[in-house]
Structure formats: structure tokens, C-alpha cells
N, C-alpha and C positions, 0 to 999 in steps of 0.2 A: 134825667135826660128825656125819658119819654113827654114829660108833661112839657120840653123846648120843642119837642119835635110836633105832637101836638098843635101848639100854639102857633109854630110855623106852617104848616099843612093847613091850620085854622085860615091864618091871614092868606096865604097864597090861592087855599078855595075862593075867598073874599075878593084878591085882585088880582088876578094869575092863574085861573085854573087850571091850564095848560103846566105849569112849572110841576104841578106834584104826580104830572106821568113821567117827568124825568129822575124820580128819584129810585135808588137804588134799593133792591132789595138789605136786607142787613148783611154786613162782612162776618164770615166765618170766622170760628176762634181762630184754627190754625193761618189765616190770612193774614191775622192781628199777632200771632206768632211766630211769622215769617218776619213781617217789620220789626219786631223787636228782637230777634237772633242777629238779622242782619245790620241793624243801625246798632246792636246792641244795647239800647235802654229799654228800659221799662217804661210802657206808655201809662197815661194817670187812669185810675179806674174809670172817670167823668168820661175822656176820650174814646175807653174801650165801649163802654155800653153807649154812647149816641153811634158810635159806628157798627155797632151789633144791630141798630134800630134801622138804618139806613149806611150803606154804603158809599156815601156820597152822591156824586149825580150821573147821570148820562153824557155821552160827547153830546151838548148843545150849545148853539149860539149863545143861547141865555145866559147868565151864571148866576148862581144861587146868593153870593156871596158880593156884593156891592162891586155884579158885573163879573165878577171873578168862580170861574169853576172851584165845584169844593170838590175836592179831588177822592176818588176812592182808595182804601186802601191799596191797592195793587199801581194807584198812579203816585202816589205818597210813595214807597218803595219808589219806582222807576224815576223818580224825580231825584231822590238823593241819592242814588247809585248815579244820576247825571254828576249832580253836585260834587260826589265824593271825588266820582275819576278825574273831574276839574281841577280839585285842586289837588288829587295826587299826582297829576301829571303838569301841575307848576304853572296855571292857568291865570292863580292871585301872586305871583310874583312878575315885579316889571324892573330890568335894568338890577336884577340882583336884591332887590329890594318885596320886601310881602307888603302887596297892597293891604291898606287901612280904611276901617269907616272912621265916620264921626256918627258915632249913637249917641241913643238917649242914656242917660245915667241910668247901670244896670244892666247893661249891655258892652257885651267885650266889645274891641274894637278890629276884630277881624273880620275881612272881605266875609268870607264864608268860613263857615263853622260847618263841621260834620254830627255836632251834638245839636243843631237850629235842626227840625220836622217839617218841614212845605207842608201844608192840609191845603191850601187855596193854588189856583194860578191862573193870570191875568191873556196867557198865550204869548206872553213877551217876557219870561225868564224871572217876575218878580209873583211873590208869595206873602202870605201871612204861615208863620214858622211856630210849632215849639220850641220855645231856649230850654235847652237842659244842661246849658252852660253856662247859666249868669256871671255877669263881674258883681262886684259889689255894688249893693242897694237894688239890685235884681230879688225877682224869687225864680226859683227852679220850675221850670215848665211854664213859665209866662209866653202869653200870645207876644211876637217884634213881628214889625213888617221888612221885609225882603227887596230891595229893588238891585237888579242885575246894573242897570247902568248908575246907579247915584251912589255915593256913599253915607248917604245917612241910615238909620237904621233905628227905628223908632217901637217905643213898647205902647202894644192894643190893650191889651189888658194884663194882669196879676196871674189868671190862670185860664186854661180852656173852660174849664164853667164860667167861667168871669164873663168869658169875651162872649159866648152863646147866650148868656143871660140877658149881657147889656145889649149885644146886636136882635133878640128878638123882640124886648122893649122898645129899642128904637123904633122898628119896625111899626109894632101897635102903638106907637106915639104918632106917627106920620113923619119920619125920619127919612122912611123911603117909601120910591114907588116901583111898580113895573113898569121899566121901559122894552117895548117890543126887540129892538134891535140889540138892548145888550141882559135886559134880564131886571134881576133885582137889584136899582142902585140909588143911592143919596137921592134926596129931592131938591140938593142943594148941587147936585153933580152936572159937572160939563157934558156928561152923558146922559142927563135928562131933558129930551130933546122931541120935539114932532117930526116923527119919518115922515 
């Protein structure tokens, strides 16, 4: 994990030097402790030491994460204690009826899950998640994306190393750039734009 964070910190001195004063000191074990009592899983080792290295990022316009805040551990907790009282208090039920996604294969097909982890968020309710509930042809702890108002629900990668691997390749391929107004995003993205 050190040598993604590295590599990331490498390319943002390169086109962003600004972005690696938002970044957060590393999350304390009992921090990382705290999330896993309370969601009750076990997070994957990979997860636990890049957030021991860095605790995500600071409130900034920017986001780290194609536009998207990566969230610290203590906003990761606050986000799914949102999630959870939503749907214990009957938020994905409409007409009697529990709302459904349509995923990708490998992904159950519920609105929200309380075993799915938010790490990212866009300020408008949608996330890149851990599954720690796959359906079948899933693996356990694979990156899915999150959207609050769509029901599809689509898998990033296989694992949280997976997804940090292939997002900072991209990166050092020219996959993305700094855009001022939203941070680090596609070069292919509607958000890459001349302010």
C-alpha cells in the first residue's frame, strides 16, 4: 500500500501539488476499530494499511477519487450509520414492496445493503462501496458503485487492492487529469472542462 500511495503523491506533485496538502494524516487502529465493531465486518488487511498511511482527504472542493472525496475513516462510519437508519426505518420499501437494483452479475440485487462500505462520495448520496455480501459470481470485498438515485449497480474491481492498483495506473497512463473545479477526474469526463 505504501508504494500506491507513493505513486499517487508522485503523480499529484507532477499535476496537483495542491491536492497532497489535503491529504490526511493516517487513521488510527482504534478508528479502524470502531468501523469494524460497528458495521461489524472485518475490513481486508490491503484497506486497513493504505488508511493507516493516509486517512483519506480533507473537506475539499477537489476530490481525490475521479472527482469524488475519499472519505476518512470517521466519514466512512458516518455514511453508513446514514445508510443503515435508512433502511431500518423503511426508506427502500415503496407501496409495500423493497426496492430492487439491477447489478452487474455478482452483485445482489438490493436497493442498499448494510454489508456494501462507502470509501468515496460524490456530495450527492452515490459511492464506490465494499461488497461484503456478494451474490454469486461476486468475490467478497470487491469495489460496486453506489448511485442513490439509479438502480443499477456495477462492480469496479475484484478487490480494494485491485481497484487502487488499476486507478493509479490509470492515472500514470494519462487516464486522468486535474481539473481545478472538481479535482482528480477522467480525461474522457464531462467534468473535464476550461473554468
Amino acid at each position: 500500500m505504501q508504494e500506491y500511495w507513493t505513486r499517487w503523491e508522485n503523480w499529484m506533485h507532477h499535476h496537483a501539488p495542491k491536492l497532497v496538502s489535503i491529504l490526511n494524516p493516517g487513521a488510527s487502529y482504534d478508528d479502524i476499530a470502531e468501523l469494524e465493531t460497528i458495521t461489524g465486518i472485518a475490513m481486508p488487511d490491503a484497506f486497513k494499511v493504505f488508511y493507516a498511511i493516509h486517512d483519506g482527504q480533507q473537506v475539499s472542493r477537489a476530490g481525490l477519487v475521479n472527482g469524488d472525496k475519499l472519505l476518512s475513516i470517521t466519514e466512512i462510519t458516518d455514511e453508513w450509520i446514514t445508510w443503515k437508519e435508512m433502511q431500518d426505518n423503511g426508506a427502500f420499501i415503496h407501496n409495500d414492496e423493497t426496492l430492487k437494483s439491477e447489478p452487474d452479475t455478482g452483485i445482489k440485487d438490493d436497493w442498499w445493503n448494510s454489508r456494501w462500505i462507502p470509501f468515496t462520495y460524490d456530495g450527492l448520496g452515490n459511492h464506490l462501496c465494499l461488497d461484503f455480501d456478494p451474490a454469486p459470481g461476486g468475490q467478497y470485498g470487491q469495489v460496486i458503485a453506489f448511485w442513490h438515485e439509479d438502480n443499477h449497480r456495477e462492480i469496479i474491481a475484484p478487490s480494494f487492492e485491485e481497484w487502487i492498483q488499476n486507478y493509479i495506473q490509470a492515472m500514470e497512463n494519462g487516464a486522468y487529469v486535474y481539473q481545478k473545479k472538481w479535482g482528480i477526474v477522467r480525461k474522457d469526463s464531462r467534468y473535464n472542462f476550461k473554468d
